[in-house]
TORLOLUM-30084 format. One line per 3 residues: number of its first residue (from 1); for each residue x, y, z of C-alpha. Coordinates in steps of 0.25 Angstrom, whole numbers. Layout:
! residues N
NUM	X Y Z; ... $
! end
This chain:
! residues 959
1	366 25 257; 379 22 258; 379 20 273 $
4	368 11 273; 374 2 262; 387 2 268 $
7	381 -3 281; 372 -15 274; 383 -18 265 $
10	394 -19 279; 384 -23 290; 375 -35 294 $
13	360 -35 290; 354 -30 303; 362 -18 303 $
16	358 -15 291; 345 -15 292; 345 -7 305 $
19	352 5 297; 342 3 284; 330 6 297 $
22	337 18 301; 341 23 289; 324 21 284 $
25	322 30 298; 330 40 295; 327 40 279 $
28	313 40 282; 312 50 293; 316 65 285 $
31	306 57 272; 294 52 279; 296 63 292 $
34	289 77 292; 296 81 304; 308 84 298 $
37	305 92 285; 292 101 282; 279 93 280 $
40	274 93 267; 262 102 265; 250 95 264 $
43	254 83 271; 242 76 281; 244 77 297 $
46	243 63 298; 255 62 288; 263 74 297 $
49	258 64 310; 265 51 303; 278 58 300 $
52	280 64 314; 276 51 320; 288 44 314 $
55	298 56 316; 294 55 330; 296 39 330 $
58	310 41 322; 314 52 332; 309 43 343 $
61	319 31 337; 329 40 335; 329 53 347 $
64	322 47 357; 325 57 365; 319 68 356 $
67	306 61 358; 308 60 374; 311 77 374 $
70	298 80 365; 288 72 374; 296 79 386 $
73	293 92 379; 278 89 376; 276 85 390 $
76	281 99 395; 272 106 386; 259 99 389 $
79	264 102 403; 267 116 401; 253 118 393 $
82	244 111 405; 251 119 416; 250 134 406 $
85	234 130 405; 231 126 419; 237 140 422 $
88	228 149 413; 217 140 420; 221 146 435 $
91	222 159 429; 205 159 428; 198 165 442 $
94	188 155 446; 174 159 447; 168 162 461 $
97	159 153 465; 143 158 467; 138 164 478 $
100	124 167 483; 116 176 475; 105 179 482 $
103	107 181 499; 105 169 508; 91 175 514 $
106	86 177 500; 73 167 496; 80 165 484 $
109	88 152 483; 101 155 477; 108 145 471 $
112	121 152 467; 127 139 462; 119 137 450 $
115	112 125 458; 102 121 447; 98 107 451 $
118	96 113 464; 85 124 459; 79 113 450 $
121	78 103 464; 69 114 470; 62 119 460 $
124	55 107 458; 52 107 474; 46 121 473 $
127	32 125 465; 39 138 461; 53 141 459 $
130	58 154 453; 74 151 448; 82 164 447 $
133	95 161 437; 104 171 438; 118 174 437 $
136	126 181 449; 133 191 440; 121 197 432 $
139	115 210 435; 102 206 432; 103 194 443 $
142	108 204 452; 97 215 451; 87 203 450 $
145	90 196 462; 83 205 473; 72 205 464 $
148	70 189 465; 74 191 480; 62 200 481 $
151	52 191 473; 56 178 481; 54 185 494 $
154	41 186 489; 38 173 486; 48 163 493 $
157	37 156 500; 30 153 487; 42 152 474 $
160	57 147 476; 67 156 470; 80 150 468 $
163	91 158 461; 101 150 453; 114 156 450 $
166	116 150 434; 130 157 432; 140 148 440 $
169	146 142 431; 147 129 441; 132 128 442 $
172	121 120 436; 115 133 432; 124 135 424 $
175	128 124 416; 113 120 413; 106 134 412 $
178	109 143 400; 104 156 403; 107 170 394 $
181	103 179 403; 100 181 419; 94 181 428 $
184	84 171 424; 72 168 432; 63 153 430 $
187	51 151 438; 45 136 440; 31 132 443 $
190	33 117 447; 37 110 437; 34 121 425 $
193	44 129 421; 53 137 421; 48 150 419 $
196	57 163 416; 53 175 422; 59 184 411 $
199	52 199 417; 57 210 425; 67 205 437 $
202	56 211 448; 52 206 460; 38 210 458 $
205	40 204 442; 46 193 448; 36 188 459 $
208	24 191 451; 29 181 440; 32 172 450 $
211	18 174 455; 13 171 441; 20 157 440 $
214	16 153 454; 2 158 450; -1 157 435 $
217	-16 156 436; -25 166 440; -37 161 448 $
220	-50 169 444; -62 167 454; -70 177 451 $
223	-78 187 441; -68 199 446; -54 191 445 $
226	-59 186 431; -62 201 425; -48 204 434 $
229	-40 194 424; -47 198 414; -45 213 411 $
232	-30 211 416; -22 216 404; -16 204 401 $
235	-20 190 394; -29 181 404; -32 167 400 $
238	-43 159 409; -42 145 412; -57 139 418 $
241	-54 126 426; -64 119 436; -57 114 449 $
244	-71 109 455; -69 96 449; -54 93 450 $
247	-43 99 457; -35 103 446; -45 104 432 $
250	-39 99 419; -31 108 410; -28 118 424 $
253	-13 113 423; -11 116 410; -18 131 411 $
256	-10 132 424; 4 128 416; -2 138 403 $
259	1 149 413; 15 145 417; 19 144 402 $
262	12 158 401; 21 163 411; 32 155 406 $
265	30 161 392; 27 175 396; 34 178 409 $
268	26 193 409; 14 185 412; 4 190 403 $
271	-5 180 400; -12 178 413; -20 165 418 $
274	-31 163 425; -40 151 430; -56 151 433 $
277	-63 141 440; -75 146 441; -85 141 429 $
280	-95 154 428; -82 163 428; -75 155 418 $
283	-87 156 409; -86 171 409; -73 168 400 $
286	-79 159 392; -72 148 400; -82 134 401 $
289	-74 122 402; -64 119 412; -49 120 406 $
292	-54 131 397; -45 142 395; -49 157 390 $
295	-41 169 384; -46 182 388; -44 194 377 $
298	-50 207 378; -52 211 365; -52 198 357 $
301	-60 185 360; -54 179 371; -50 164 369 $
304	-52 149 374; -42 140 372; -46 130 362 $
307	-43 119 367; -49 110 358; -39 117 349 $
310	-26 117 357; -21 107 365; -23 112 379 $
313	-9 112 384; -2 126 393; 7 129 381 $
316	-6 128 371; -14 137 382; -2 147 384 $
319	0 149 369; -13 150 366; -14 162 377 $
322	-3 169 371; -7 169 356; -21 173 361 $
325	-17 185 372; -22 200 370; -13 209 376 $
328	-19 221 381; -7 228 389; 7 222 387 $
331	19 224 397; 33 227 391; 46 223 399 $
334	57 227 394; 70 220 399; 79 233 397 $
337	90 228 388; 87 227 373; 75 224 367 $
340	64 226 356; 54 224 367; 48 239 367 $
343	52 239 350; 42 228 346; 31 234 355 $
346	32 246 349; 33 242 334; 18 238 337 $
349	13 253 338; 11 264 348; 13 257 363 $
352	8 263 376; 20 261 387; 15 262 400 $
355	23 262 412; 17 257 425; 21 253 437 $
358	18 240 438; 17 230 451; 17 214 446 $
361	12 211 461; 1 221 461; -12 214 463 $
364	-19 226 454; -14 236 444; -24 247 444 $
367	-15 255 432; -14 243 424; -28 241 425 $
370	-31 255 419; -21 253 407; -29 239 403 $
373	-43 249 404; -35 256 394; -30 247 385 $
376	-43 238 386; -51 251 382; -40 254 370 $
379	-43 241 364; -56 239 366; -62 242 352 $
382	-75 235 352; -80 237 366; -79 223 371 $
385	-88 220 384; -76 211 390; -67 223 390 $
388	-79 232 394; -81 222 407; -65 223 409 $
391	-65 237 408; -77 239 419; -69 230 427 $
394	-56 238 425; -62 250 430; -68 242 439 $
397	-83 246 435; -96 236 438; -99 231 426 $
400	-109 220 422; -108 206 425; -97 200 417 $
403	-102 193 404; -95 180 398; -83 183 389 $
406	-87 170 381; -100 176 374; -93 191 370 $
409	-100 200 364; -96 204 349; -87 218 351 $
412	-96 231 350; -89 244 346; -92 254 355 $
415	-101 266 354; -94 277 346; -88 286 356 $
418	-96 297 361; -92 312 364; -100 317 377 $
421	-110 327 375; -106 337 385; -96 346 379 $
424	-80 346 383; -70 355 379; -56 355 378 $
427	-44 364 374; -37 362 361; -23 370 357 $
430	-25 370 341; -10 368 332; -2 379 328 $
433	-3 383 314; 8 393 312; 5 397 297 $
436	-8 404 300; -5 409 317; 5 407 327 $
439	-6 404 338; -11 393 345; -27 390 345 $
442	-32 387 360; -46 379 357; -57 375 368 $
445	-64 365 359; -77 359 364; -84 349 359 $
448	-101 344 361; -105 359 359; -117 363 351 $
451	-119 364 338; -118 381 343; -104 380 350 $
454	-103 382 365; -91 391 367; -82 385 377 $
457	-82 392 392; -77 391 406; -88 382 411 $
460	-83 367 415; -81 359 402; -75 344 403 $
463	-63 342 395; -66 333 382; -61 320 381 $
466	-49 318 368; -60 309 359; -71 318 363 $
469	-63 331 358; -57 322 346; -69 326 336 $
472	-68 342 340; -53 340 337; -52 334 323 $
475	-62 345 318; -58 356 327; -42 353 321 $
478	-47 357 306; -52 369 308; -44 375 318 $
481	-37 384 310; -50 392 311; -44 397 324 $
484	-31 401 321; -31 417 322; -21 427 328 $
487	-20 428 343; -34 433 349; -40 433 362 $
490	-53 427 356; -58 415 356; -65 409 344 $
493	-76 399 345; -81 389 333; -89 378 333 $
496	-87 363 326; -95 352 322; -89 339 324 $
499	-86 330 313; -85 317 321; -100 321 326 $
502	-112 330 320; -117 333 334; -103 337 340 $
505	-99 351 340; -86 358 347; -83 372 349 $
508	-70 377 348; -64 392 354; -52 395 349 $
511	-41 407 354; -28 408 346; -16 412 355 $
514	1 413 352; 9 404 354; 17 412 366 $
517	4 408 374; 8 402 388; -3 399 396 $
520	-15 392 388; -24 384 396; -28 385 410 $
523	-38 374 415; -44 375 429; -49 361 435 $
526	-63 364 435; -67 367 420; -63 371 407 $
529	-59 384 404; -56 392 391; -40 392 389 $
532	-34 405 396; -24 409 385; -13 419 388 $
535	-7 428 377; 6 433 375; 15 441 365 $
538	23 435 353; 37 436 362; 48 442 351 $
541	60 431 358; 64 418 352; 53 410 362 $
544	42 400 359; 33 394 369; 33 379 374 $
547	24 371 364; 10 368 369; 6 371 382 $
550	-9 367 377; -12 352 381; -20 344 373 $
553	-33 341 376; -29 328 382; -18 331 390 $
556	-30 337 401; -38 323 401; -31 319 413 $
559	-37 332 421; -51 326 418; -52 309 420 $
562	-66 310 423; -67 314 408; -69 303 399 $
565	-67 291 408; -76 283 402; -75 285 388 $
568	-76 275 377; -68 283 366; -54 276 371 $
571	-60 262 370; -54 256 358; -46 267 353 $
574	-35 256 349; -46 253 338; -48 267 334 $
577	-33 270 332; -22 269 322; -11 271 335 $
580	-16 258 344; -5 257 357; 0 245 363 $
583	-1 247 377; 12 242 386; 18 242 400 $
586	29 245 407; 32 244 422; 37 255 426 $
589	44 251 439; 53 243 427; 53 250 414 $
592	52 267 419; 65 269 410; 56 267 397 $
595	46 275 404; 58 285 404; 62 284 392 $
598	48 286 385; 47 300 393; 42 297 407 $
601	47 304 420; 59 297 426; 54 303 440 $
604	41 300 443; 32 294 453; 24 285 448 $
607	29 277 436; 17 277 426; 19 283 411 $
610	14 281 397; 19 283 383; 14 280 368 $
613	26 273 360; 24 276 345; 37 271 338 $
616	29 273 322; 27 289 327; 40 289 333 $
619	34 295 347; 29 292 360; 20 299 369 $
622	18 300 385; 9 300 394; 9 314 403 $
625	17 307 416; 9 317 423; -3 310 419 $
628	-7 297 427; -6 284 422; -21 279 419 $
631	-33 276 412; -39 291 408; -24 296 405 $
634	-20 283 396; -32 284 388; -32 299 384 $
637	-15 295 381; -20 283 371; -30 293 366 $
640	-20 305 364; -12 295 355; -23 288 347 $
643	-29 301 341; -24 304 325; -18 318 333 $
646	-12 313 345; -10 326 354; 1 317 362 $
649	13 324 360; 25 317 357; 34 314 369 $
652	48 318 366; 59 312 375; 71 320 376 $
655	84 321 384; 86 328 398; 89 341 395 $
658	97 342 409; 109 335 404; 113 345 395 $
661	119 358 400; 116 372 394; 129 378 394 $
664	134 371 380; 134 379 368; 126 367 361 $
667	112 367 368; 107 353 369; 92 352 367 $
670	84 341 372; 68 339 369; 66 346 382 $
673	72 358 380; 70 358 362; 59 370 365 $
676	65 379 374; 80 377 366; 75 376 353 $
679	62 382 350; 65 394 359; 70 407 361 $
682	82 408 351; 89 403 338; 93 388 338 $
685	102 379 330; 99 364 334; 108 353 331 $
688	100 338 329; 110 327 335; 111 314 342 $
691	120 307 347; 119 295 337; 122 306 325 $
694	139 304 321; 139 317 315; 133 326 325 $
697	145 328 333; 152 333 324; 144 345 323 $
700	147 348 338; 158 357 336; 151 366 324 $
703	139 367 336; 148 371 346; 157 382 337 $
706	141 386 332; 137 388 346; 148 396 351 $
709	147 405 338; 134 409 339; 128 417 353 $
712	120 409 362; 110 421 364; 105 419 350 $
715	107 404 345; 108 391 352; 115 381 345 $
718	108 366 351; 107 352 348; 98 340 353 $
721	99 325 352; 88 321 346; 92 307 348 $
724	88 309 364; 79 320 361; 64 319 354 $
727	59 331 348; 46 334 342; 44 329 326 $
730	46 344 321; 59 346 325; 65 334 323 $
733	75 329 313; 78 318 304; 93 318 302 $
736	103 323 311; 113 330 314; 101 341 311 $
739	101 357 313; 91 366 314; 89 381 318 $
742	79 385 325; 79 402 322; 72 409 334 $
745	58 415 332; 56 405 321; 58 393 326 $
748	48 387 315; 56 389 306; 68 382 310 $
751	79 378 300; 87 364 296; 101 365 294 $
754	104 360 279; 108 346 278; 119 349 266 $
757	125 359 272; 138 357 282; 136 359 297 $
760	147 367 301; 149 380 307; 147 390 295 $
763	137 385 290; 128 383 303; 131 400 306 $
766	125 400 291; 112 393 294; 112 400 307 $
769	113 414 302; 103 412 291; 92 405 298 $
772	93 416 310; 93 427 301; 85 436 309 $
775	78 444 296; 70 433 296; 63 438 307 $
778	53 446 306; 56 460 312; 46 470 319 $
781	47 481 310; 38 490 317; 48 496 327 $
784	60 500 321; 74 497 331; 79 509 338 $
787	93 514 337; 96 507 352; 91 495 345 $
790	100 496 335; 113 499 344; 109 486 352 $
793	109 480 341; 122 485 332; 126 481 348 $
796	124 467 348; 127 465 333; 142 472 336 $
799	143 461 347; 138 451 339; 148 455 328 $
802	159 457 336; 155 441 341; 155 437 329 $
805	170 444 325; 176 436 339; 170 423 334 $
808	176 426 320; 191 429 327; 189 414 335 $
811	185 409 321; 197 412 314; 206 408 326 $
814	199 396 325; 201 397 310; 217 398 310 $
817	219 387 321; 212 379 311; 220 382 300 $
820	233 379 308; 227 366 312; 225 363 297 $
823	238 366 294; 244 357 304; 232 347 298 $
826	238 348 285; 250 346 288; 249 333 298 $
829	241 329 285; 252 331 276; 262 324 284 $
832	250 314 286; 248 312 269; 264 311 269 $
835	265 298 279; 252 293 273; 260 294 258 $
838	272 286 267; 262 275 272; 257 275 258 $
841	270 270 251; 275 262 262; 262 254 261 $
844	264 254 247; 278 249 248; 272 237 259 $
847	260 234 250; 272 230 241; 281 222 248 $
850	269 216 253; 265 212 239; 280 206 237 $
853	279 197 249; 266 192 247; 272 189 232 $
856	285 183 240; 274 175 248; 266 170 237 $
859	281 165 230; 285 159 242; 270 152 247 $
862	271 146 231; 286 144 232; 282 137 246 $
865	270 128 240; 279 124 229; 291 120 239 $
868	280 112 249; 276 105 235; 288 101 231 $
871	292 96 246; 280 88 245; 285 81 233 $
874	299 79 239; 293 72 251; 284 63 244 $
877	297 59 235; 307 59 249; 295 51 254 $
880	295 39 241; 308 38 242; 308 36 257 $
883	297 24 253; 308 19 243; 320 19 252 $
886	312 9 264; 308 0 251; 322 1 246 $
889	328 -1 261; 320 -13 262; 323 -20 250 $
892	339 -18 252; 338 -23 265; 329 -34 260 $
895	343 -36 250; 352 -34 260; 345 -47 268 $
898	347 -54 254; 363 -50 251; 364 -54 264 $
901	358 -69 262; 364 -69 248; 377 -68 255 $
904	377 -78 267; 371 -89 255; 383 -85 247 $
907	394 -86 257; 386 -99 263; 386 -105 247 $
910	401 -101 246; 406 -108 258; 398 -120 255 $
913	404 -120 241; 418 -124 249; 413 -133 257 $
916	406 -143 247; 412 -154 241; 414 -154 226 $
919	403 -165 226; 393 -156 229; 396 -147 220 $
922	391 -156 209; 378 -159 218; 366 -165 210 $
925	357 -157 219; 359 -142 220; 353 -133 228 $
928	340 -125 226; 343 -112 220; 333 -106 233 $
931	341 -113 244; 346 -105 255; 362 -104 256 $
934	366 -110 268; 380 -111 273; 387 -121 265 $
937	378 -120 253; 383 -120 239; 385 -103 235 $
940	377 -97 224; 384 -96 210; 391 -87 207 $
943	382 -81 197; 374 -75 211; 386 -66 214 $
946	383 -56 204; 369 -53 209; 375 -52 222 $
949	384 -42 218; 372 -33 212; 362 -33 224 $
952	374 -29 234; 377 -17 225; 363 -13 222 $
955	361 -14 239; 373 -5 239; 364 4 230 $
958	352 4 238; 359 8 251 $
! end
């Protein structure tokens, strides 16, 4: 202040205010700047913008050479980060470019460069083009590219294939087509499309869809080709159209389009179109106008399209097809990853899987056609003439001339079905019933005897059919235990009457046998002869015999086919029912490994098999795979399954026994080998396990010590995972881990480990001991041992004893090596319990000086807020009295310019004062009190002195 005043009160005016500027700069810079001190919390980025831009304008006026340096150094920064990026960008390999997929002598025009205009160019010169999308690093592009290679050496002259590759990242392809998988493959038929092709990656799959969309209408000229179409399993719809008057009829392009949106819909082709031109055929399908279209069912009213009700458009035609269709036989393709495919088929029922070969190509399928005799026989419930006329034609039998379809007849049940009158017998093996006898009941039941009873001999008898036998059975089963008796060689004979029919009777002769029986049944070729039975003695060893070597009495049909080929009792059994199958395919040159799994031979010839799925039962069935695949062989399986006591036995799939060496202490029993382990010669303790089960393996060592303590010779100590491994319902389990013991000679009366009680090693030698206690067995008192017997015995129990006593000495070794290891234990527990209580307080000790510096932190953040508020308040002050001191430094420069003026009028007044004459000073006139004071005017009064005097100290003040 005092500098400044000095140099306005010494100094010229420009000077002055020269120094009142800088001094405004520098007085404002540290008040209006945020550069220099902390910002104030709270304050706006625009305000913070403002105040850098005029720190960097007040460096710029006073260091310019600061402002030069800093540009300098943000230049080499920018060029520092462009060069560090372009470096990271070099360090990224580029891709290779394409090369060809496909060999240059290939018909498959590869455009490895993603040319998509290119393929658009010649698909619109071509009348079918078949596009392959693929993408050069996937597998399934790979394994599907001699496939394509294969289909287009077949049909190069007729269809351009062009393969595009949509994965360079530099090709049309690619930036325009979004595919999620590949490969991908589109068919055009002129200007429709495109069409995917989403089935199996075959050549033969391939070329016949190809085929379909170069053909979509099947041309019916004939009587023969029409009942062809017809009884195909799949949809038909017929489309009559006269060409005799035009060239191309109306309402023919849009049932030609209708197919290719069928095929477009449904890439497995199962709604098939045909075309008539002829009018007498067409009226056999109800078909009188041109342009009329018909929907052929086989066991519903077959359909015309109403076109007086929907618009006759491709769409409309397609639709209409599709809601309509009846699907006799269904194929299933599975695409091998996950699916719920196979699961929603199955939730509908009980599903028949067959597995054929299956050639798309072949001009006739001669298996296939058997299968749709089958299932057209399964469904038909009302004997419907069409389906009569189609079956004659299936078994390609003359048959009548065929009637309309347009004027059916209302259904008709069929006649009741009739057994013959000539009498049949067959062999039946009656149940076990172990409460009254341990013997089995072999039984030649005859039936369409007299009312006197013919008793069965050696004379050639045919074989019953099942539904012929089913009456005899139903009474026969209820009083069968009239033939239960001890062991005897005589046969018993008794006559029934029928309860399905007063005129029926059935003789049955009887002979009970043991259960230790071998040889049961020998049939010769040329007739039937009483069962041959074979006797032997109640063996006193731990053996029982494989289960039932008796067939059923269906599992011979297959030795007779002439027997019952034409009858009428299979017709319609999806009616009579309560287990109706949905009937599916499978190629088997694709899908054998479900085939597989289901219980098929992976080695064999000839790829045919059959099984029964029924996922509510739990179970599946098979068809014997050494049974041929047809007509006779299909029908007794449906049958087998259809009746309330299905004979099928349940087909249990288990794993390969092979894999699992014998030498382990631990027998590992599989389904294959749960008889001859299990159920034979000795005592045996049977662990329940799978490989899901957490604690299952924990029990492994108590197992093995089991094993090693008890001898081989007597006990087996086994286990199955029943995960991999299906047993029959009896002696399966509900919970696992399960044990059960299986005491030899009593295998009946087999024994569940308690579920409260502890597995470990004491108390499985408890269970063991006291469910194999050999009192329990009965003992032949009759023969008394002998004093040898005795010896060999006292023998053997010394060397058991003395097995026991060296099993003992290794069990207390093993005891006092435990007890050392607990007392090392203990004490690494002790030492462990001593640093935990360390840990303890020095966590303690940490938890509170943690809870002082977070109380120190929440001071220090308040202390914090309560200083940034009081800065705040100091900068807006700094800040008005920054605004004060440029109005203040206005007005005294403003005073300064005054003082100044003041002074040259005084000094101009005072040496006018001497100059003037004394005449003047008494002038009439004198001068305006607001007249400048020019050199040589009259000086103020005196009395102007004093205010004069005031202003200069109060300006001395201000500065």
């Amino acid at each position: 202040m005092s500098e400044c005043g000095g140099r306005a009160g010494g100094g010229g005016s420009s000077s002055s205010s020269d120094d009142a500027e800088e001094e405004r700069g520098g007085g404002g810079g540290p008040a209006g700047s945020g550069s220099f001190s902390p910002a104030p919390a709270g304050a706006s980025s625009a305000g913070r913008l403002r105040r850098g831009l005029r720190v960097a304008s007040l460096m710029a006026r006073r260091r310019p050479e600061l402002l030069c340096g800093a540009v300098a150094l943000g230049c080499a920064l920018l060029l520092a980060l462009k060069f560090t990026c372009s470096r990271a960008k070099d360090v990224i390999i580029p891709a290779k470019p394409p090369v060809s997929f496909f060999s240059s002598r290939s018909p498959v025009l590869d455009l490895f460069q993603g040319q998509l205009d290119y393929a658009e160019h010649v698909r619109r010169d071509s009348e079918v083009v078949l596009l392959f999308f693929y993408a050069p690093w996937c597998g399934q592009s790979i394994a599907a590219r001699a496939e394509i290679e294969q289909a287009a050496s077949q049909l190069s002259d007729q269809v351009l294939f062009v393969a595009i590759n949509c994965w360079w990242n530099q090709g049309k392809c690619r930036k325009q087509k979004h595919f999620f998988y590949f490969p991908v493959i589109y068919l055009y038929h002129r200007s429709f499309g495109p069409i995917e092709y989403k089935g199996p990656m075959s050549a033969v799959y391939i070329e016949k869809f190809v085929r379909r969309v170069m053909k979509p209408l099947l041309y019916i000229p004939s009587q023969s080709e029409l009942l062809d179409f017809l009884s195909n399993y799949e949809p038909g719809v017929l489309g009559y159209f006269e060409f005799s008057g035009s060239p191309q009829p109306p309402g023919y392009l849009t049932f030609f389009t209708s197919a290719l949106h069928s095929l477009k819909k449904d890439y497995l082709g199962t709604v098939r179109f045909g075309v008539i031109t002829n009018k007498h055929l067409a009226k056999l399908v109800s078909l009188v106008h041109s342009g009329s279209v018909y929907l052929h069912r086989h066991f519903n009213t077959s359909l015309v399209f109403p076109r007086e009700v929907i618009n006759y458009t491709a769409e409309n035609i397609y639709k209409w097809a599709l809601e309509n269709r009846e699907t006799l036989l269904r194929w299933l393709w599975p695409h091998g990853g996950k699916s719920l495919l196979l699961n929603n088929e199955l939730k509908k029922g009980p599903a028949l899987f067959l597995f054929i070969p299956f050639n798309p190509l072949a001009e006739s399928h001669p298996l296939i056609d058997e299968i749709t005799e089958v299932a057209l026989e399964y469904n038909n419930c009302h004997g419907d003439q069409v389906v009569e006329r189609i079956l004659q034609h299936l078994r390609r039998v003359d048959a009548p001339v065929f009637k309309s379809l347009a004027s059916e007849p209302p259904a008709q049940l069929l006649d009741p079905p009739r057994i013959t009158v000539s009498p049949c017998c067959n062999t039946v093996v009656l149940p076990q019933w172990h409460s009254i006898s341990r013997t089995h009941n072999v039984c030649e039941l005859c039936v369409n005897q007299t009312a006197v009873g013919i008793r069965p001999s050696s004379v050639s008898v045919p074989q019953c059919s099942f539904l012929e036998m089913a009456a005899a059975l139903d009474s026969f089963y209820l009083k069968e235990q009239a033939f239960y008796h001890v062991i005897s060689d005589s046969m018993e004979c008794s006559n029934f009457l029928s309860s399905y029919s007063p005129f029926s009777y059935y003789t049955a002769c009887c002979r009970t046998i043991n259960r230790g029986v071998t040889g049961l049944i020998d049939s010769e070729p040329d007739g039937f002869k009483s069962p041959n039975i074979a006797f032997s003695s109640l063996e006193k060893e731990c053996e029982v015999d494989t289960p039932g070597s008796i067939p059923h009495i269906e599992e011979n049909r297959h030795i007779f086919p002439e027997v019952d080929m034409n009858n009428t009792d299979f017709t319609g059994l999806s009616c009579r029912t309560n287990k109706t199958l949905n009937l599916y395919l499978l190629d088997s040159n694709l899908f054998w490994l479900y085939a597989e799994r289901l219980g098929a031979p992976s080695t064999t010839l000839v790829k045919e098999f059959a099984a029964i799925v029924d996922v509510k039962e739990e179970s599946h069935y098979i068809l014997d795979p050494n049974q041929a695949l047809m007509k006779f062989t299909l029908e007794s399986f449906i049958q087998n399954f259809s009746i309330l006591y299905s004979p099928l036995k349940r087909h249990l799939i288990g794993s390969d026994s092979a894999q699992f060496p014998s030498q382990h202490l631990i027998t590992e029993v599989t389904t294959d080998t749960f008889w001859e382990v299990v159920l034979q010669k000795q005592d045996v303790l049977l662990l329940y396990y799978a490989q899901w089960c957490g604690f299952c393996p924990s029990l492994n060592h108590v197992f093995i010590q089991l094993a090693r303590l008890l001898p081989a010779d007597t006990i087996t100590v086994a286990r199955i995972d029943v995960s991999q491994n299906d047993l029959p319902w009896e002696f399966m389990v509900d919970r696992l881990p399960t044990i059960l013991f299986f005491p030899c000679n009593r295998k009946d009366l087999s024994v569940k480990y308690p579920e409260d009680l502890p597995i470990t090693l004491p108390n499985l030698l408890r269970f063991i001991l006291h469910h194999s206690n050999p009192a329990s067995v009965p003992q032949n008192l009759a023969n008394p041992p002998t004093n040898e017997c005795l010896q060999s015995e006292a023998v053997l129990q010394q060397g058991h004893i003395s097995h026991l006593e060296r099993e003992i000495q290794k069990l207390r070794a093993e005891i006092s090596t435990l007890q050392r290891a607990q007392m090392q234990v203990e004490a690494q527990l002790s030492s462990a319990r001593r640093d935990e209580h360390q840990l303890l307080r020095r966590q303690q000790t940490l938890e509170k000086q943690h809870s002082l510096l977070q109380l120190h932190s929440e001071q220090l953040q308040a202390l914090y807020e309560q200083k940034t508020r009081e800065l705040e308040e100091v900068a807006q002050k700094l800040q008005e009295l920054a605004d004060a001191s440029e109005n203040l430094l206005t007005e005294n420069t403003w005073l300064k310019i005054l003082v100044a003026t003041m002074e040259r009028k005084l000094e101009g007044k005072d040496g006018a004062e001497d100059l003037t004459p004394p005449e003047e000073e008494h002038s009439d006139y004198p001068e305006p009190s607001g007249a400048p004071w020019l050199l040589g005017s009259t000086p103020p009064p005196a009395n102007i002195s004093s205010p004069l005097a005031a202003e200069r100290s109060n300006e001395n003040r201000t500065d």
